[in-house]
KEDOLO-213379 format. One record per residue (C-alpha): residue number from 1; residue in three letters; x, y, z. Coordinates in steps of 0.001 Angstrom, whole numbers, plus 500000, padded with zeros to 6 digits. Example, Ala and Ser with C-alpha at 12.3 -4.5 7.8 and 13.67 -1.06 7.14 Angstrom:
+-----+------+--------+--------+--------+
! seq ! type !     xx !     yy !     zz !
+-----+------+--------+--------+--------+
!   1 !  ALA ! 512300 ! 495500 ! 507800 !
!   2 !  SER ! 513670 ! 498940 ! 507140 !
+-----+------+--------+--------+--------+
REM end
This chain:
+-----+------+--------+--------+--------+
! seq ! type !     xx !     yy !     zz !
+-----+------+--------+--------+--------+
!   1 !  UNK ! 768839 ! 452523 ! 224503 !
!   2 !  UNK ! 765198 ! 451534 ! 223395 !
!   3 !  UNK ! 763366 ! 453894 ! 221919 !
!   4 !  UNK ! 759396 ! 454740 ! 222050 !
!   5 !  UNK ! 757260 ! 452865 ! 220193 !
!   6 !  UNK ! 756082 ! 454745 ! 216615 !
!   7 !  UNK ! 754117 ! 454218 ! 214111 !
!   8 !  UNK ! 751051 ! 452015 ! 215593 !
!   9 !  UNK ! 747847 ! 452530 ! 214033 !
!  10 !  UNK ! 745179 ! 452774 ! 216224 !
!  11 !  UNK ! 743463 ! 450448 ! 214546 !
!  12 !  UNK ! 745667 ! 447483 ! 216476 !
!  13 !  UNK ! 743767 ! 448810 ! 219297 !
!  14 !  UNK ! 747321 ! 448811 ! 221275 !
!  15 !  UNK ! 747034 ! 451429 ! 224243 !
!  16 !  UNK ! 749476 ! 452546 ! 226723 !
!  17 !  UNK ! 749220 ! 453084 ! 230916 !
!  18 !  UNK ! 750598 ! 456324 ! 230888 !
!  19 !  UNK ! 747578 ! 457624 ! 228712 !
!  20 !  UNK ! 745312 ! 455475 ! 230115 !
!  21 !  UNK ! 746553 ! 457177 ! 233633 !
!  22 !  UNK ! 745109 ! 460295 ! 232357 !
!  23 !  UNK ! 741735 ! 459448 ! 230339 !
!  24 !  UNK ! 738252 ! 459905 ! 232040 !
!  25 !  UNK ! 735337 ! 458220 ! 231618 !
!  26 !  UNK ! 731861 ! 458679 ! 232765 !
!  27 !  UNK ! 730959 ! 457473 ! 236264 !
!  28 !  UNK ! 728824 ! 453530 ! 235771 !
!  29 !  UNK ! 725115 ! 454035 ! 234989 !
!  30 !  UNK ! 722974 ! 452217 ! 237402 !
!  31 !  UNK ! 719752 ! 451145 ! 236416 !
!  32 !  UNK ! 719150 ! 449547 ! 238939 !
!  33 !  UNK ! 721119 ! 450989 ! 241843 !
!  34 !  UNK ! 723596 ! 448686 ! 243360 !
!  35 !  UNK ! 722027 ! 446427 ! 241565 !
!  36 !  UNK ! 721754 ! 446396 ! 237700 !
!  37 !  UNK ! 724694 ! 448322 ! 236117 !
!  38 !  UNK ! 725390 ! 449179 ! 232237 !
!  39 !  UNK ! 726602 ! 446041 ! 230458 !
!  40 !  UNK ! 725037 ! 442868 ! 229773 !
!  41 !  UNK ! 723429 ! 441063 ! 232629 !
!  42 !  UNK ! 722095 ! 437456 ! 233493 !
!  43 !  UNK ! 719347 ! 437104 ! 236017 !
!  44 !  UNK ! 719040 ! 433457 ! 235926 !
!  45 !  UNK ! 716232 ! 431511 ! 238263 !
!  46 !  UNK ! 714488 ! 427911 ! 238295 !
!  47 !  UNK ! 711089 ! 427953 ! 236301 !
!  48 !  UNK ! 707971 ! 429941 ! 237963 !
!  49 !  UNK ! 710208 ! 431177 ! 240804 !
!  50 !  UNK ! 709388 ! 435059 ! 239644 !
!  51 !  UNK ! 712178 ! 435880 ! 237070 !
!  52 !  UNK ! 709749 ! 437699 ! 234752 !
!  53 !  UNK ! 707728 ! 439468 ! 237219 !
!  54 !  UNK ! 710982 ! 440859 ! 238422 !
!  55 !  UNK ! 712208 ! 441445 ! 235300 !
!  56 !  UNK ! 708856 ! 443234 ! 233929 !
!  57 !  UNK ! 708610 ! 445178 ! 237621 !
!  58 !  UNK ! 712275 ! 446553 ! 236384 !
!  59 !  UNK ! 711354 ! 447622 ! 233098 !
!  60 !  UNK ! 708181 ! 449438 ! 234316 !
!  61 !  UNK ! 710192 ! 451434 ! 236907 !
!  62 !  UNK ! 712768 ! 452508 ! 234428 !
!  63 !  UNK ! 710353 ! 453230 ! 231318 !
!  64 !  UNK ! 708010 ! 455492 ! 234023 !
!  65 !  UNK ! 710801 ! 456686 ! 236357 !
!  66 !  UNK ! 709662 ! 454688 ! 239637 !
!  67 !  UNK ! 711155 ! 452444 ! 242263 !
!  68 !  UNK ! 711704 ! 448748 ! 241971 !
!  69 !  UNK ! 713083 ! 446776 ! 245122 !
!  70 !  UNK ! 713306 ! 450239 ! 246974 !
!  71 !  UNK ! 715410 ! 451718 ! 244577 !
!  72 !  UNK ! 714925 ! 454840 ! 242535 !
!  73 !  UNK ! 715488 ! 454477 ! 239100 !
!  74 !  UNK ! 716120 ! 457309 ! 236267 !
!  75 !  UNK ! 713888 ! 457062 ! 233351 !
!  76 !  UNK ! 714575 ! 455981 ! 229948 !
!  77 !  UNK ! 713403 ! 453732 ! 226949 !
!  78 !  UNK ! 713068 ! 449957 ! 227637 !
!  79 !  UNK ! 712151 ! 447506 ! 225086 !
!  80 !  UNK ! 710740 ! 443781 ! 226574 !
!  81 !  UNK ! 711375 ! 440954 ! 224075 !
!  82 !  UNK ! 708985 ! 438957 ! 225792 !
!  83 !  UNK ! 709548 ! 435890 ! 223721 !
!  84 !  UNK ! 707381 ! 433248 ! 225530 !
!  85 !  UNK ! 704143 ! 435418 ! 225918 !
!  86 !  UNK ! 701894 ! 437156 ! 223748 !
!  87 !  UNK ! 700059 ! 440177 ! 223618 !
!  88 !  UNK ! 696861 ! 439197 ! 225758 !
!  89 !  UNK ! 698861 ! 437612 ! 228313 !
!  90 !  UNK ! 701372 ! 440975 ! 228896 !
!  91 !  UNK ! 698474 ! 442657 ! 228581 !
!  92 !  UNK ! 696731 ! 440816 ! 232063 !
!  93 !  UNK ! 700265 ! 440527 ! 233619 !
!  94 !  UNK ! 700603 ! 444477 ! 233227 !
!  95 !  UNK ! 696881 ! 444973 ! 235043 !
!  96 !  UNK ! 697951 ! 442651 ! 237820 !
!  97 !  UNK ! 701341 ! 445153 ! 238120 !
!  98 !  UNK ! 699819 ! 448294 ! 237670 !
!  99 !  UNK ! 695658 ! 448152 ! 237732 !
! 100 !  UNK ! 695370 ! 452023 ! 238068 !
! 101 !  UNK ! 697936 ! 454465 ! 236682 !
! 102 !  UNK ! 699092 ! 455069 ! 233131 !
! 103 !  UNK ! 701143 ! 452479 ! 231371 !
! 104 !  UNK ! 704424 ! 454438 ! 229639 !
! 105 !  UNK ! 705152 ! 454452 ! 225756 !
! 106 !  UNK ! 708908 ! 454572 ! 226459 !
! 107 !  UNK ! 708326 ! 450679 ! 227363 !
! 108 !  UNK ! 707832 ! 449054 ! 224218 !
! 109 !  UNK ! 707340 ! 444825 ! 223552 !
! 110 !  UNK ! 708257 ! 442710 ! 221293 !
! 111 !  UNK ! 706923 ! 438785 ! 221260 !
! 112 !  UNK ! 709367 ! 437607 ! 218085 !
! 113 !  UNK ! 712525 ! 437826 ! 217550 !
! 114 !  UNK ! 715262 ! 436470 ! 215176 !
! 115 !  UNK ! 718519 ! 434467 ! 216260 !
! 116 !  UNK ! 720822 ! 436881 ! 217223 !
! 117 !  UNK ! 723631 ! 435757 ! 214725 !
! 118 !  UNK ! 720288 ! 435894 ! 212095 !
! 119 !  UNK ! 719607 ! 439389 ! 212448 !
! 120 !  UNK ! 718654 ! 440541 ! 215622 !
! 121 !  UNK ! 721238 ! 442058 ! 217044 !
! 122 !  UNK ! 721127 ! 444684 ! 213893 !
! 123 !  UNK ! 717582 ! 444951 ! 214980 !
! 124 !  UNK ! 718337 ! 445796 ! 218616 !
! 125 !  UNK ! 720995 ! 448114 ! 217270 !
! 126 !  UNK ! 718261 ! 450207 ! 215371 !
! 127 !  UNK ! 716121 ! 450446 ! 218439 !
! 128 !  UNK ! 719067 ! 452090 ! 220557 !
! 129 !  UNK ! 719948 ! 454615 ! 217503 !
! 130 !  UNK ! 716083 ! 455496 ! 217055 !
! 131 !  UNK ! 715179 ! 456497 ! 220793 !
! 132 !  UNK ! 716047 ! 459627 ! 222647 !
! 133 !  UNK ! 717389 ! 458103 ! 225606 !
! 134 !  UNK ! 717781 ! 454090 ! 225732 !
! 135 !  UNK ! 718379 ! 452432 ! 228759 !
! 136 !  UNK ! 717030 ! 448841 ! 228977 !
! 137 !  UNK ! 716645 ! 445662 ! 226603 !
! 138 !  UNK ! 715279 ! 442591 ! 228350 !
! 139 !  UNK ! 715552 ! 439054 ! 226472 !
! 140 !  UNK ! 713276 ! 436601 ! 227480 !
! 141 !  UNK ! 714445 ! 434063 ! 227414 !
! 142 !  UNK ! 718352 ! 433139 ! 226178 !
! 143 !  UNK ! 717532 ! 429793 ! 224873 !
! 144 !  UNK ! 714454 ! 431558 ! 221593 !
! 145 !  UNK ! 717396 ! 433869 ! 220496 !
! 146 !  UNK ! 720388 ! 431841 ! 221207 !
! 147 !  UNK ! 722699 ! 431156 ! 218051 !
! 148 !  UNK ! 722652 ! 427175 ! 216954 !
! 149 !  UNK ! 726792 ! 427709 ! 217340 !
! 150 !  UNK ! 728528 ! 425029 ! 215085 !
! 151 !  UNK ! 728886 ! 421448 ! 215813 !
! 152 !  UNK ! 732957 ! 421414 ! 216541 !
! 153 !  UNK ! 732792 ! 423887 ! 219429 !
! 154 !  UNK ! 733038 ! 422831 ! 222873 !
! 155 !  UNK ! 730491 ! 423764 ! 225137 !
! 156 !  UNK ! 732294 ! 426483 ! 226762 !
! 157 !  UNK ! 732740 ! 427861 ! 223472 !
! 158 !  UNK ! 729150 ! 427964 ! 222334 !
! 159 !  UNK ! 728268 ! 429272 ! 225705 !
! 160 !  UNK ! 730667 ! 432598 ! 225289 !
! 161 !  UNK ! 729593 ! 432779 ! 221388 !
! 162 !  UNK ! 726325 ! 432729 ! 222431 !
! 163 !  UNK ! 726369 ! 436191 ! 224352 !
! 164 !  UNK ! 729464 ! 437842 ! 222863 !
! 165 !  UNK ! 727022 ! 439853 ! 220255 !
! 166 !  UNK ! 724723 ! 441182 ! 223180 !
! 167 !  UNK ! 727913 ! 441979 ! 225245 !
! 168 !  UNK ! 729619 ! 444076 ! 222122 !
! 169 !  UNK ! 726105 ! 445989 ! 222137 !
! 170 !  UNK ! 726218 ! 446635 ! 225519 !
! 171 !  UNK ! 729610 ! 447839 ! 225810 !
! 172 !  UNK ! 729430 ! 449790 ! 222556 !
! 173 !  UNK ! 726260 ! 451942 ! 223845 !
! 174 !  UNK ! 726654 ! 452045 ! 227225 !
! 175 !  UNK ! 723435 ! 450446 ! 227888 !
! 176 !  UNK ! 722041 ! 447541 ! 230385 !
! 177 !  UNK ! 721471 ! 444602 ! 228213 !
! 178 !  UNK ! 719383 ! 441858 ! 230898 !
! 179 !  UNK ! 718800 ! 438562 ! 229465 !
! 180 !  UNK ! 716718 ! 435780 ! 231318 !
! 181 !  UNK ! 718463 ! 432516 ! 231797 !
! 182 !  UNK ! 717566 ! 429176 ! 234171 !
! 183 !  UNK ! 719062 ! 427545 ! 236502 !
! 184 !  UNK ! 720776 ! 423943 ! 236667 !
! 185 !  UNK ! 718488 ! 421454 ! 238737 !
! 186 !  UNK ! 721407 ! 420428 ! 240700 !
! 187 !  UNK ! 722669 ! 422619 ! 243886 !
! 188 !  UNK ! 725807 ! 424283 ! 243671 !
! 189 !  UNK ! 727592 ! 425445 ! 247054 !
! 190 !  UNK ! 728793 ! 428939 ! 244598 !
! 191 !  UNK ! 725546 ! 430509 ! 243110 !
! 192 !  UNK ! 726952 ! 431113 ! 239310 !
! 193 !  UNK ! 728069 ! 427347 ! 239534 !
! 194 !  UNK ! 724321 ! 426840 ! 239618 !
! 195 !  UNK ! 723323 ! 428791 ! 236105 !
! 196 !  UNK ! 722611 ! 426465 ! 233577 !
! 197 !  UNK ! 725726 ! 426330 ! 230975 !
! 198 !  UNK ! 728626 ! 426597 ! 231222 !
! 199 !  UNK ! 730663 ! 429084 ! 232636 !
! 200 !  UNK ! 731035 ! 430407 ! 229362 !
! 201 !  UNK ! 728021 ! 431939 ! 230075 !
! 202 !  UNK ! 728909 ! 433357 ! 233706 !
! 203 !  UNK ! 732210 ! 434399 ! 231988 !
! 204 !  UNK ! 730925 ! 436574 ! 229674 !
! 205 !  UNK ! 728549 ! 438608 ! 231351 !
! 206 !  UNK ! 729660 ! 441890 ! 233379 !
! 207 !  UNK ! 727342 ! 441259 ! 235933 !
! 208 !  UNK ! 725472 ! 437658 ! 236941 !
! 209 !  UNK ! 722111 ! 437933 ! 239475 !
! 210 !  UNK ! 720808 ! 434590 ! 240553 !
! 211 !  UNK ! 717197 ! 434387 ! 242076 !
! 212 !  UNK ! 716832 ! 431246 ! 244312 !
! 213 !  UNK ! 714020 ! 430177 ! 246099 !
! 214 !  UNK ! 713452 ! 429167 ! 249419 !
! 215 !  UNK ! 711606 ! 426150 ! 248997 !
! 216 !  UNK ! 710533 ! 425320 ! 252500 !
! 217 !  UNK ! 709686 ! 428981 ! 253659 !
! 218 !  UNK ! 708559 ! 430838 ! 251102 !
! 219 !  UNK ! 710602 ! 434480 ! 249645 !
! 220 !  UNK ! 713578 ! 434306 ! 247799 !
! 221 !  UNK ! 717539 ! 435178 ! 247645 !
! 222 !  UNK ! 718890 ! 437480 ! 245000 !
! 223 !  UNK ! 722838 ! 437126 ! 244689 !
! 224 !  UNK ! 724784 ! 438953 ! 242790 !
! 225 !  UNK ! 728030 ! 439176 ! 241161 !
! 226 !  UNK ! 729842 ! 441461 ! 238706 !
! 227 !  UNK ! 732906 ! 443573 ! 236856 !
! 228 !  UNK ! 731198 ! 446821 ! 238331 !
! 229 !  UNK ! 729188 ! 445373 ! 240652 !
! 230 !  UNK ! 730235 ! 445099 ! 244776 !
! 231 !  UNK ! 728810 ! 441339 ! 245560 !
! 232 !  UNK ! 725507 ! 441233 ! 247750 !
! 233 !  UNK ! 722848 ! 438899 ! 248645 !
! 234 !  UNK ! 719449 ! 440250 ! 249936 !
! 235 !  UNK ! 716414 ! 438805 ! 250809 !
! 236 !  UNK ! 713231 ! 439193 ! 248756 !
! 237 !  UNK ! 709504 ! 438480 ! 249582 !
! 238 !  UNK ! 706823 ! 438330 ! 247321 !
! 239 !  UNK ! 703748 ! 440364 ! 247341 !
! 240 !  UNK ! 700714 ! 438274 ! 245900 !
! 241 !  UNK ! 698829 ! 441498 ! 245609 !
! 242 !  UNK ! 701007 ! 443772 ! 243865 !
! 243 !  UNK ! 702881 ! 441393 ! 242137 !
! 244 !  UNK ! 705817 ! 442389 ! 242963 !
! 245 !  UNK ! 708890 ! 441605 ! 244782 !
! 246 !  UNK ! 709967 ! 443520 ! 247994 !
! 247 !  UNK ! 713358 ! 443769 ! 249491 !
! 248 !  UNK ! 713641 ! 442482 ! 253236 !
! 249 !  UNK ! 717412 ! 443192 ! 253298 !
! 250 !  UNK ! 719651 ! 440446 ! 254973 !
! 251 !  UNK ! 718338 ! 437113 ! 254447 !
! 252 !  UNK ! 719742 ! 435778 ! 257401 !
! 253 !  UNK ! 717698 ! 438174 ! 259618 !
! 254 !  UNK ! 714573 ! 438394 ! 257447 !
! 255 !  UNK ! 714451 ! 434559 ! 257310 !
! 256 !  UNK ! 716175 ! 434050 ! 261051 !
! 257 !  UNK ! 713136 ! 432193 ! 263214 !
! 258 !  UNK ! 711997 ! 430092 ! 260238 !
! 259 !  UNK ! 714985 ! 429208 ! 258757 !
! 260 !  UNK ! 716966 ! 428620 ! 262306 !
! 261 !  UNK ! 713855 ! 426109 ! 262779 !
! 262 !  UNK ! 713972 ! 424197 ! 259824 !
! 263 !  UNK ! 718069 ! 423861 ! 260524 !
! 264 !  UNK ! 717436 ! 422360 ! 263934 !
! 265 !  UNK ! 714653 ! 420156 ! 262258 !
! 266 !  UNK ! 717231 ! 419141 ! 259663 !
! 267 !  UNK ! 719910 ! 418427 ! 262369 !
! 268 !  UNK ! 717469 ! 416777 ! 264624 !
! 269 !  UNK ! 717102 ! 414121 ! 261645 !
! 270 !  UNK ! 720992 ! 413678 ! 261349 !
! 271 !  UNK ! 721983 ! 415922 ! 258364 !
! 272 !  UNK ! 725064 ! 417501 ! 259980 !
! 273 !  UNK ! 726375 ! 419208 ! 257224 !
! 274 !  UNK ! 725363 ! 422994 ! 255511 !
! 275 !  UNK ! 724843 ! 420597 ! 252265 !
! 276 !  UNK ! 722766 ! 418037 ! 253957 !
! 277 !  UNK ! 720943 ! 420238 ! 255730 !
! 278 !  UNK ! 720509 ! 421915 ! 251979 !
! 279 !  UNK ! 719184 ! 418987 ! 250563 !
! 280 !  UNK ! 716853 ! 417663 ! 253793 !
! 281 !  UNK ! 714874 ! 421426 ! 253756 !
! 282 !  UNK ! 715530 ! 422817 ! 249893 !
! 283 !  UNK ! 716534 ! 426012 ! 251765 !
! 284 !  UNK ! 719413 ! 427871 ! 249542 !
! 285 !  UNK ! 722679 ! 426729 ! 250244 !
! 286 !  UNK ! 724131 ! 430129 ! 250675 !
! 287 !  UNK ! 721916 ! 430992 ! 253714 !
! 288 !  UNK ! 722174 ! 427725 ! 255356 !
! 289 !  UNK ! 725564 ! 427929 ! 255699 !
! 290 !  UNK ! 725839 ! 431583 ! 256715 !
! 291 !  UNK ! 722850 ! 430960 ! 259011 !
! 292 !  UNK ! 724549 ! 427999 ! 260688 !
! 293 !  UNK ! 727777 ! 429633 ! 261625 !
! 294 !  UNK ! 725746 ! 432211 ! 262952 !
! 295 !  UNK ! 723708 ! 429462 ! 265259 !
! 296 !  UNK ! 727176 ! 428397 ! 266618 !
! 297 !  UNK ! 727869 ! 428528 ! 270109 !
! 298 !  UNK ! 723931 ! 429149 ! 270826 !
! 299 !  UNK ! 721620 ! 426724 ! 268767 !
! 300 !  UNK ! 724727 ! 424231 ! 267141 !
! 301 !  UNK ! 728040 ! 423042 ! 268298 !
! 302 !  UNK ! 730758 ! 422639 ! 266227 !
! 303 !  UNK ! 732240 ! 418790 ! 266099 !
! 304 !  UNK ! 734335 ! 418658 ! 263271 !
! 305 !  UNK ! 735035 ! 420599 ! 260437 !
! 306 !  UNK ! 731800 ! 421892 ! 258413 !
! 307 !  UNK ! 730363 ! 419154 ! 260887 !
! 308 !  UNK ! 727570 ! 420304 ! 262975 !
! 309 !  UNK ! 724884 ! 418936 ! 266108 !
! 310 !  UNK ! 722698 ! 420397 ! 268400 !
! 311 !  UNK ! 724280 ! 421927 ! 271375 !
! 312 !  UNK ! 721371 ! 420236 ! 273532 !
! 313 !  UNK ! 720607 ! 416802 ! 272507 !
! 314 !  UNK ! 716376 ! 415891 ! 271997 !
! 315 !  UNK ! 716674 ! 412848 ! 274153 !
! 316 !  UNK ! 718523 ! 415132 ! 276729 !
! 317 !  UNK ! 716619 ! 415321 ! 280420 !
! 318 !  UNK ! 717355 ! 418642 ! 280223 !
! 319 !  UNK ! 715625 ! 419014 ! 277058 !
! 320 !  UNK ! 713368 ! 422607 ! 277911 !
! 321 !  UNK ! 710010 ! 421116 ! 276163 !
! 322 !  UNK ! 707574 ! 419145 ! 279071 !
! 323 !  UNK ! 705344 ! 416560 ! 277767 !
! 324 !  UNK ! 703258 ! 413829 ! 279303 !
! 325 !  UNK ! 704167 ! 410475 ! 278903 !
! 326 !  UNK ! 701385 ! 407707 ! 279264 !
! 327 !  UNK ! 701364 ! 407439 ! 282843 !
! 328 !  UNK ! 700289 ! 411153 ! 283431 !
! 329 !  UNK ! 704015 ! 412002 ! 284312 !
! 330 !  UNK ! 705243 ! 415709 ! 283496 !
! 331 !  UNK ! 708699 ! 414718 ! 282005 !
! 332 !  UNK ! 710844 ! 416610 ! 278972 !
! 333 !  UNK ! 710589 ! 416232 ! 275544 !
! 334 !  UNK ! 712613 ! 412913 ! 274605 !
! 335 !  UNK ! 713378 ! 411316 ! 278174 !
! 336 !  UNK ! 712358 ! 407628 ! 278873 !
! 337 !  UNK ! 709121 ! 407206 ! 281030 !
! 338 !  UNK ! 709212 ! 406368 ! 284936 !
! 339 !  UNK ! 708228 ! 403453 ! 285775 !
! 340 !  UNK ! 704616 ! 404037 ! 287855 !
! 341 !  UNK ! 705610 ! 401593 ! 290443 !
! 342 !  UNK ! 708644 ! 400772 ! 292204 !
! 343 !  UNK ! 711867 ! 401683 ! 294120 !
! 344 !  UNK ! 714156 ! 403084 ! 291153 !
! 345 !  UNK ! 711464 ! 405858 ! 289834 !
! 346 !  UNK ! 714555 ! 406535 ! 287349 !
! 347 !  UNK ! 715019 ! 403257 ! 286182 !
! 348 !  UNK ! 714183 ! 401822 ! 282474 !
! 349 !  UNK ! 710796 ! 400661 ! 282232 !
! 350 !  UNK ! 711126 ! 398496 ! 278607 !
! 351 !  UNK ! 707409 ! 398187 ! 278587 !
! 352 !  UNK ! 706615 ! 401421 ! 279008 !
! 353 !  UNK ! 709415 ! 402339 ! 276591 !
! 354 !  UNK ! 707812 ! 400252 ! 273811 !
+-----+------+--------+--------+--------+
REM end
């Protein structure tokens, strides 16, 4: 007959189901509603596409208690390491975000910071201890307070050693700990495939949002992914005025008319794949292909598999857009001239072709 285990110190940090069964925790703190949760967080983008005035529209809300992307957000302390800007520079960013009301003291910056295996992480600790209620540390960027790591370890292993201090802070105080990464230049058909690392990275955050452009059209996709966080993707437009971003909800319909046209344009030209079609406009890859299945039946027809066309052909008579051809003759887009002369009116005229 076994008998029940005895004599573990809790310092093995061995646990077992049937008290786990009956322990309670606190519900997950939102930040960000349904979209930034406690933990430690990458919002990774390409260069310029908006990351920090996302990021600083975030830590405004939450230091004053106001919305960002719709959302309502409790308030608390946020400190900014804004590590690739300087005071005067914040300064006219912060005018640009909010020109007329009253800038809060519970956001704090700080433009220098130590490696976080040299020091900083002690430093960040101190912070959290020393305010009344913490909620928010932004890093800006990974790559100024990244640790060097040690020749010997595989990439993978750097990339996980790299964030495993920021993740034990996180975890330890309950707080959201956001840290600015970039994305690879290459297009990846899975959106954390496309952060820059490798998934040592991915894999060691709770929670991973990726902010893609959408190169041909304007606005931008936020995905996200994460331990306590349901997966979404929404669509976000940029206000030049504000300078801020606004959420437009479902990308597919927010984007529909000019994304379904630059798919037909794509198609048109003989990309007949979601990837090609990727490449040919720069539109994310995630929307193409959702927005492509969606065109099926009306728009596309399916000939293979992932294989798509036009379900009416440009050099089709019945093509519905009328044109003129040289000889004054009201035909549709794409058919072959008439001939102005002659018993055939139908037939192939090559010189009027050419």
């Amino acid at each position: 007959m076994n008998t029940p285990f005895t004599g573990i110190s809790s310092a093995s940090g061995i646990f077992n189901a049937a008290d786990l069964q009956t322990k309670e925790f606190p519900p997950i703190q939102w930040t960000v509603p349904d979209v930034l949760p406690e933990g430690l967080t990458i919002l990774a983008g390409k260069p310029k596409v908006g990351k920090f005035w996302l990021a600083l529209d975030i830590a405004f809300a939450v230091a004053g208690g106001g919305a960002v992307l719709g959302r309502e957000c409790d308030p608390g302390a946020v400190l900014y390491l804004a590590l690739e800007d300087n005071e005067r520079r914040l300064q006219r960013r912060l005018k640009l975000l909010e020109p007329c009301e009253t800038w809060p003291a519970e956001l704090e910056f700080k433009t220098n910071a130590q490696r976080l295996d040299q020091g900083e992480i002690k430093h960040l600790e101190d912070w959290i201890k020393t305010r009344d209620n913490p909620r928010l540390i932004i890093v800006d960027t990974l790559a100024l307070v990244r640790p060097c790591g040690r020749a010997n370890d595989s990439v993978h292993t750097s990339d996980y050693a790299a964030l495993r201090g920021l993740h034990r802070l996180a975890s330890d105080t309950g707080i959201a700990v956001l840290v600015i990464h970039h994305l690879r230049k290459i297009e990846s058909d899975d959106p954390l495939d496309a952060v820059s690392g490798s998934t040592g990275l991915t894999g060691a955050a709770d929670t991973t949002l990726v902010l893609n452009n959408r190169q041909a059209d304007g606005g931008c996709i936020l995905y996200g992914r994460g331990r306590d966080l349901e997966e979404f993707e929404t669509g976000l437009d940029f206000d030049t005025e504000a300078c801020r971003w606004n959420d437009v909800g479902d990308p597919i319909e927010a984007f529909a008319s000019e994304t379904r046209a630059a798919i037909l344009d794509a198609v048109h030209a003989g990309c007949q794949t979601p990837a090609k079609v990727r490449d040919h406009t720069g539109l994310d890859h995630e929307l193409v292909k959702k927005t492509m299945q969606r065109m099926e039946g009306s728009e596309l027809k399916k000939t293979g598999r992932g294989i798509y066309a036009a379900s009416h052909d440009p050099l089709s008579p019945v093509s519905p857009c009328p044109r003129s051809d040289a000889n004054g003759d009201k035909g549709t887009e794409g058919t072959l001239p008439r001939k102005a002369n002659g018993p055939d009116p139908d037939a192939l005229d090559p010189e009027a072709w050419r």
